[in-house]
PLY file of the C-alpha trace (Angstrom):
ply
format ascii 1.0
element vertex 353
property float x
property float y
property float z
element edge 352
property int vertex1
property int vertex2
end_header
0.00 0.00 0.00
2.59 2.29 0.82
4.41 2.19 -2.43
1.83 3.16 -4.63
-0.46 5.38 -2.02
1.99 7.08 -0.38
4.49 9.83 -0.47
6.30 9.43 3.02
6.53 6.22 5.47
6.39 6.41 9.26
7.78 3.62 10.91
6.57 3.05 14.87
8.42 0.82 16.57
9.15 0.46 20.23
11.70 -0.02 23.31
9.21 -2.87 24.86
7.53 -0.36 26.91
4.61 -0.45 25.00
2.04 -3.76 26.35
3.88 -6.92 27.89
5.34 -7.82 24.65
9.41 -7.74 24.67
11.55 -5.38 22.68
13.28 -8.38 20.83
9.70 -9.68 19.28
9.78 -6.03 17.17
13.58 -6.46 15.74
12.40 -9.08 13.02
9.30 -6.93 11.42
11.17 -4.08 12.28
14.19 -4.93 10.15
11.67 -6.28 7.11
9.73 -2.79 6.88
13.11 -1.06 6.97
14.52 -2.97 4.03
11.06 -2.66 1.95
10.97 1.27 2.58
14.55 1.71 1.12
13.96 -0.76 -1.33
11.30 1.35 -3.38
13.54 4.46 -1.97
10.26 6.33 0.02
11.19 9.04 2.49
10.36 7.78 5.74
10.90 8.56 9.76
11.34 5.62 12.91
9.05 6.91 15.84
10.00 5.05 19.03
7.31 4.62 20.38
7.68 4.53 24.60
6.11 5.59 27.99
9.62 7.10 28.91
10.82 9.33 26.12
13.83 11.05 28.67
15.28 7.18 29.88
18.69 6.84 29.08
18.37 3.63 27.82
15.76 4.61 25.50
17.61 7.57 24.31
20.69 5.37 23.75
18.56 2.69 21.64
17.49 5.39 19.74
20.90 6.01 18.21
21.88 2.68 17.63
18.39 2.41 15.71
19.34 5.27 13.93
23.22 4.32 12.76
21.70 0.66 12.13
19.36 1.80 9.84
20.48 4.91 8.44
17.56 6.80 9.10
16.14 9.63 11.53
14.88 8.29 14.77
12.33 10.62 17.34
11.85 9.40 20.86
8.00 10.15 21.45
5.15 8.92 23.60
2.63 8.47 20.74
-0.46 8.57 23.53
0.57 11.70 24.81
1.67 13.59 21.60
1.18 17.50 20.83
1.15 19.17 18.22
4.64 20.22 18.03
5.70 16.70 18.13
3.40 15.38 14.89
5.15 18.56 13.80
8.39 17.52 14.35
7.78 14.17 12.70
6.52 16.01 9.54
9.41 18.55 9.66
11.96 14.78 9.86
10.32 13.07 7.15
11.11 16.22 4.77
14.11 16.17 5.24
14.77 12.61 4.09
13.46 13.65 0.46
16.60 13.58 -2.16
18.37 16.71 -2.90
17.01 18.16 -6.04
19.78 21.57 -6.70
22.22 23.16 -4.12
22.16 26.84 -5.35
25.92 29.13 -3.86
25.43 32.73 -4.11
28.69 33.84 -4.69
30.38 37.48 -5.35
29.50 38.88 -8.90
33.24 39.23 -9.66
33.74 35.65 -8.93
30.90 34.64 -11.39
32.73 36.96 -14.32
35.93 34.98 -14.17
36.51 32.28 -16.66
37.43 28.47 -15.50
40.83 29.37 -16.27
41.46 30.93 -12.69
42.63 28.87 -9.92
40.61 30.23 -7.39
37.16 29.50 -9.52
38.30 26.22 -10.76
39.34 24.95 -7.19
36.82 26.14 -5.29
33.86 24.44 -7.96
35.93 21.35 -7.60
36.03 21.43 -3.31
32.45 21.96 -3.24
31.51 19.13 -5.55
33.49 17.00 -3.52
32.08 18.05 -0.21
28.55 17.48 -1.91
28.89 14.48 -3.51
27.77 12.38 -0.62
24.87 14.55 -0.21
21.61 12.68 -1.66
19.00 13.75 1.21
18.37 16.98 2.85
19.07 15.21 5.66
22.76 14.83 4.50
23.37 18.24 3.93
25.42 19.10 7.11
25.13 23.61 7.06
27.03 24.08 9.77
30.24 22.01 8.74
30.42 22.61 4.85
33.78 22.37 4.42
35.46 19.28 5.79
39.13 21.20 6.39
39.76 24.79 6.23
39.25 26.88 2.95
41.54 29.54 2.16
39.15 31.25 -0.38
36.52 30.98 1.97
35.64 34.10 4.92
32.47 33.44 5.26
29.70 30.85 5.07
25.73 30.21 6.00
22.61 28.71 4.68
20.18 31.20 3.57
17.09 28.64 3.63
16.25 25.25 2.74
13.35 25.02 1.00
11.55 21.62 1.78
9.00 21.47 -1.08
11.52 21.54 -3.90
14.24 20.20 -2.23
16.43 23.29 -2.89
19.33 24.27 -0.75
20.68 28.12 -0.96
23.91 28.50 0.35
25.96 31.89 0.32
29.46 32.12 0.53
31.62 35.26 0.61
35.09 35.14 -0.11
38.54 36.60 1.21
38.67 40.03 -0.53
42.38 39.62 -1.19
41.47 37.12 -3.98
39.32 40.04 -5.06
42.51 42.78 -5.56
44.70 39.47 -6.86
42.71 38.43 -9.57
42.34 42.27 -11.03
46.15 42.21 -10.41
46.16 39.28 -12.68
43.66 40.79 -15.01
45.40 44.71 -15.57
48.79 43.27 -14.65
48.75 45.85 -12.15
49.56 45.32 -8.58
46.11 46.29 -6.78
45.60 46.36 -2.93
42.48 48.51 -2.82
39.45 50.22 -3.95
41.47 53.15 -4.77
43.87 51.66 -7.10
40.88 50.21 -8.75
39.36 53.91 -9.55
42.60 55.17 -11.02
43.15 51.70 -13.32
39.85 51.97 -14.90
40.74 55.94 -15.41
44.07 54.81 -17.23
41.86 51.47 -19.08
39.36 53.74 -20.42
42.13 56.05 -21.70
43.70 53.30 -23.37
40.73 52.16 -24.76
39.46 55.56 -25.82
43.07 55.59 -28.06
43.23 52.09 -29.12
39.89 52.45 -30.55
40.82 55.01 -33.44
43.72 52.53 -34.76
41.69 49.14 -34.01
40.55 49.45 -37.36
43.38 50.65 -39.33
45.30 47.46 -37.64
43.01 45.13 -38.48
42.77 46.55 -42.03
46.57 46.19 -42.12
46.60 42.58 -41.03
44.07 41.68 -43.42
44.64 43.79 -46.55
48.49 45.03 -45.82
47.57 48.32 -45.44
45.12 50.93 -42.93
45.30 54.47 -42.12
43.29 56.51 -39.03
41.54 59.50 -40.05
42.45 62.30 -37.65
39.48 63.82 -35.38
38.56 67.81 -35.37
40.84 68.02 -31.98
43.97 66.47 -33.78
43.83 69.86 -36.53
45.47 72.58 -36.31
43.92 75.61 -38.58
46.41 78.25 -40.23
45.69 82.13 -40.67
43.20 82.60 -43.88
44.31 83.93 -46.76
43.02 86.17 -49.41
43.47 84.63 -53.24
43.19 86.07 -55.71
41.55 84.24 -59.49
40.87 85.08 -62.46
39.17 88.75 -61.59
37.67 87.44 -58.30
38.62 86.97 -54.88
38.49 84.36 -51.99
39.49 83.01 -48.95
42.16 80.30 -48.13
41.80 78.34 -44.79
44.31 75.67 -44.76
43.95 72.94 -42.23
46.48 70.29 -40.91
46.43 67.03 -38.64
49.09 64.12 -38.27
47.47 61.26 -39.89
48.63 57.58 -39.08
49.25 54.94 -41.78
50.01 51.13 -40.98
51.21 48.29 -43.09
52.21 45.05 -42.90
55.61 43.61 -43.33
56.91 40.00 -43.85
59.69 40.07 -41.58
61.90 36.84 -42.10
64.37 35.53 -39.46
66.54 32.20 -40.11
68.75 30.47 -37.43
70.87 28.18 -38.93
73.41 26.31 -35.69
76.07 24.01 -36.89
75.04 21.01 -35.18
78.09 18.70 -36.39
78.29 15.90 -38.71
75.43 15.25 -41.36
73.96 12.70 -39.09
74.24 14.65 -35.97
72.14 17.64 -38.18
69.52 14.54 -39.34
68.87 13.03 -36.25
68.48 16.99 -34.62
65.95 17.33 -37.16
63.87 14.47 -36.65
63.65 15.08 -32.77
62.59 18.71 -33.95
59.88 17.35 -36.37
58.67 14.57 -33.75
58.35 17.13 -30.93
56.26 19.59 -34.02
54.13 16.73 -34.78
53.10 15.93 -30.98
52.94 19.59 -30.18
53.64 22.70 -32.75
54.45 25.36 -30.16
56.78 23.06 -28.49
59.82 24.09 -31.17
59.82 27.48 -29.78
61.46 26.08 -26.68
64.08 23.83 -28.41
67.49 25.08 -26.90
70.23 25.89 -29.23
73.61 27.99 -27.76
71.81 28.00 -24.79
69.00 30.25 -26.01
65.72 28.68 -27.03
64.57 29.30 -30.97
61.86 31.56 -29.59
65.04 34.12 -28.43
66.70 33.68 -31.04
64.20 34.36 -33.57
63.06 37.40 -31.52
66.48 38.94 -31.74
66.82 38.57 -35.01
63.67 40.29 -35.69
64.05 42.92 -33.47
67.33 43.85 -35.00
66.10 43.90 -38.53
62.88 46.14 -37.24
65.42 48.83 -35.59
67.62 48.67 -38.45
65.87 51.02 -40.67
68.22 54.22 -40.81
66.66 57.56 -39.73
67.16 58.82 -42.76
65.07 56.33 -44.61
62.39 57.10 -42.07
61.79 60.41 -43.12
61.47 59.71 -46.88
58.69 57.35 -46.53
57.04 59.56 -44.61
57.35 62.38 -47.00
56.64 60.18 -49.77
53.06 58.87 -47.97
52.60 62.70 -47.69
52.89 63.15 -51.03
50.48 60.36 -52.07
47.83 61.20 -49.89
48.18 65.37 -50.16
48.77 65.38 -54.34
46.57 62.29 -55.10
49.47 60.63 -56.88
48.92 56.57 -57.43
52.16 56.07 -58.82
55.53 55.66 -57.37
59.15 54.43 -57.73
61.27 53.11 -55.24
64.63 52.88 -55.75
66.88 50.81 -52.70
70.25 51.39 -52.71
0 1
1 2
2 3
3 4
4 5
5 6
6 7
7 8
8 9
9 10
10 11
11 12
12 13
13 14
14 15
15 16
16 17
17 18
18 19
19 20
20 21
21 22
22 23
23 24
24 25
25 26
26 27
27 28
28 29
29 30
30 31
31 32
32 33
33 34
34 35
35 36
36 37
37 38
38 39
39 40
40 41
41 42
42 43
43 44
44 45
45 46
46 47
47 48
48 49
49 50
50 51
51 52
52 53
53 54
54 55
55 56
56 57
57 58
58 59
59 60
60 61
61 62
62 63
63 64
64 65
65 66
66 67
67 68
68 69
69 70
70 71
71 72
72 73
73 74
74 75
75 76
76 77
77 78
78 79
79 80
80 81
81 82
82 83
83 84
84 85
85 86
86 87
87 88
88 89
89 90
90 91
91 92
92 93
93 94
94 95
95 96
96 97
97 98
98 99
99 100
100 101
101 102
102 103
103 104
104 105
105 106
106 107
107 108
108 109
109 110
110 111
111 112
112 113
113 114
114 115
115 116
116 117
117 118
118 119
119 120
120 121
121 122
122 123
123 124
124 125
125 126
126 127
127 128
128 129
129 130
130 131
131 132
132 133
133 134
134 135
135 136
136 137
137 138
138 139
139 140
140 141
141 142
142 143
143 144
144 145
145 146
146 147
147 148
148 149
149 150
150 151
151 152
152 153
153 154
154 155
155 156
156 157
157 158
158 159
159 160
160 161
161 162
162 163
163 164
164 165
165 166
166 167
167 168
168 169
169 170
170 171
171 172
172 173
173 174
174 175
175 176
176 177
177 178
178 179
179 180
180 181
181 182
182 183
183 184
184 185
185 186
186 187
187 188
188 189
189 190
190 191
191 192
192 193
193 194
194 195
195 196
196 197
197 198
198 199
199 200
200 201
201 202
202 203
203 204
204 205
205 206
206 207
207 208
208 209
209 210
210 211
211 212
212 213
213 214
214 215
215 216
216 217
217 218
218 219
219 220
220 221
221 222
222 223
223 224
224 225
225 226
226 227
227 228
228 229
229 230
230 231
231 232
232 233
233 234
234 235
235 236
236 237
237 238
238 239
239 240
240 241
241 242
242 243
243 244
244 245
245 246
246 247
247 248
248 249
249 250
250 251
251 252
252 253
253 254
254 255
255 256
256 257
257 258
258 259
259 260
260 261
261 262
262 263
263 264
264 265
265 266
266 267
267 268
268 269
269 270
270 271
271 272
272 273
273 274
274 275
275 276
276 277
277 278
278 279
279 280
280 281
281 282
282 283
283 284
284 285
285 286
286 287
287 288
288 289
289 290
290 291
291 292
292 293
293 294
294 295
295 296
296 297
297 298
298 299
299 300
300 301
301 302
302 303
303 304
304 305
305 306
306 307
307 308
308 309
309 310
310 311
311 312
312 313
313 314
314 315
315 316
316 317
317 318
318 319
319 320
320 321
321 322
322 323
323 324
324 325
325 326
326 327
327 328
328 329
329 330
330 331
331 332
332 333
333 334
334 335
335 336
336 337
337 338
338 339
339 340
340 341
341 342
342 343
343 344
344 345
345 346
346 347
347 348
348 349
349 350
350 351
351 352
C-alpha cells in the first residue's frame, strides 16, 4: 500500500515499553519494513514509540536504531503527543526527500571569471566533492560545509532550505584579497584597494578611448596590408586665412592640418641556422625537432640551441632587422606617404640602394 499510495513512510516501533510484549519480538518486522521502505527508496521517519521518552536507555537505543538503519529516529510517547511533536515528525520526514539543486550565491566578480582561474576552478571542484555524498536533505550538514579549512573561503551560512523543492541556498563570501589578486592578474597591475581600482579603470578607459581610433586601421593592415586613421577635429590645427586672388575674383584660403597615421604590414623573415656537427648529428636533430612539431607545434619554440631557445633567437633577429631602418630612410617614406595622400598621386618608384 505504501508504495503506490503514499508519499512518506512512518515507521513506529518500540523499546518494549509499550504492552507486555518484549523489545526483541519487534527487531524481526522491524528490520523487514526497513529494508522494503529503502527498497522502493520512500522518504520515511522511525518513531520510538515509549512511555519514557527522557530514559537513558531509550535515548541510547534510539541512536543505535538510527546508525543501524540509516535513518532519523524521534523518541515520542505516541499517547501523549502535541502538536509540536506530529510537527516535528513532519518537519523529519522532509528532510529525508533527495536533494534536487544546491544553489551558492557567490560574489558577482567571482561569477565573471573564466574556468581558467585557480581560485574558480578549485573552489567548484572542493564543493563538488564536499557534496557528492549529499543525496538527502538530511545529509546536507550547514554548519560544517567544508570538511578542512578553505583559504578562499571568509564566510559561510545557509540562507534557507526550501523543503517542497528540495532546494538548498547557500551563500558564501570570499577573502577580498582574492578580489585585488585576480584584477592584479587581469590589468597586470599590482592592486591592494578600492582606490587603485578607480585610477586603473581611469588609465583602461584612456587606453581604450586611443586604441579604438587605430583598431581598425590594424586590423585593415593585417588583413589587406595596409590601414590608415583619419584624424578627429581636436587632432587639426587651422592656419591664418588667406586672401586669393583668381581670375578677376577673390576668396578666402583656410588651410587645415592634422598628423594622420598609416600602418602596413611587413613580412619580416628571421633564419637560425646552428652548426650542429656531422650530417647525421644535423639529421637526427631534425627528426627530434619534427617529432616534438608533430606531438605539439608550439613546443619548437622552446628547443634550446647555444643555450637560447629558438623563440630568443628568432626574436632577436627580428628585433634587430625592425630597428635597423636608418633615420634617414624614415623620413622619406614619410614624405613620400605625404605626397600620395596630399597630391593624389597613385604612382611611385622606389629605388633601394
Amino acid at each position: 500500500v505504501i508504495k503506490d499510495h503514499s508519499t512518506i513512510g512512518v515507521l513506529v516501533t518500540t523499546d518494549g515499553s509499550i504492552t507486555d510484549i518484549n523489545r526483541d519480538n519487534y527487531i524481526m518486522a522491524e528490520e523487514r519494513v526497513v529494508r522494503e521502505l529503502k527498497e522502493i527508496n520512500k522518504p520515511f521517519v522511525i518513531i520510538l514509540n515509549t512511555t519514557h521518552p527522557e530514559d537513558e536507555n531509550t535515548k541510547a537505543l534510539s541512536l543505535q536504531l538510527k546508525e543501524k538503519y540509516d535513518a532519523p529516529v524521534l523518541v515520542l510517547d505516541c499517547l501523549n503527543l502535541k502538536t509540536d511533536d506530529v510537527e516535528e515528525v513532519l518537519e523529519t520526514v522532509l528532510y529525508e526527500f533527495p536533494i534536487k539543486e544546491i544553489n551558492v550565491d557567490l560574489p558577482k566578480w567571482f561569477d565573471g571569471m573564466s574556468y581558467d582561474y585557480s581560485i574558480k576552478k578549485d573552489l567548484i571542484d572542493i564543493l563538488r566533492n564536499e557534496f557528492e555524498s549529499c543525496y538527502r536533505l538530511s545529509d546536507f550538514d550547514g554548519e560544517n560545509i567544508f570538511s578542512v579549512e578553505n583559504e578562499y573561503v571568509e564566510d559561510y551560512y545557509v540562507k534557507d532550505i526550501e523543503l517542497g523543492t528540495g532546494t538548498i541556498n547557500l551563500k558564501i563570501d570570499l577573502d577580498n584579497s582574492y578580489y585585488y589578486k585576480v584584477i592584479s592578474e587581469l590589468s597586470g597591475e599590482e592592486i591592494t584597494g578600492e582606490h587603485q581600482i578607480l585610477k586603473l579603470i581611469g588609465d583602461l578607459s584612456r587606453m581604450r578611448d586611443s586604441y579604438s581610433r587605430v583598431e581598425a586601421a590594424i586590423e585593415d593592415a593585417k588583413t589587406k596590408g595596409y590601414g590608415y586613421v583619419t584624424p578627429t577635429i581636436s587632432d587639426m590645427t587651422i592656419e591664418t586665412p588667406e586672401v586669393f586672388k583668381e581670375g578677376g575674383r577673390y576668396g578666402i584660403k583656410i588651410k587645415a592640418q592634422a598628423p594622420s597615421l598609416h600602418i602596413f604590414s611587413a613580412g619580416v623573415e628571421a633564419e637560425v641556422a646552428p652548426v650542429i656537427g656531422n650530417k647525421a648529428q644535423s639529421e637526427d636533430f631534425i627528426s627530434y625537432l619534427t617529432e616534438q612539431m608533430q606531438q605539439n607545434p608550439q613546443s619548437i619554440w622552446e628547443a634550446e640551441m647555444f643555450g637560447k631557445t629558438l623563440s630568443t633567437l628568432v626574436e632577436e633577429q627580428l628585433n634587430t632587422k625592425l630597428t635597423a631602418m636608418p633615420e634617414n630612410a624614415r623620413k622619406k617614406l614619410k614624405r613620400t606617404i605625404e605626397k600620395i595622400v596630399n597630391d593624389g598621386q597613385g604612382s611611385i618608384i622606389f629605388l633601394i640602394i
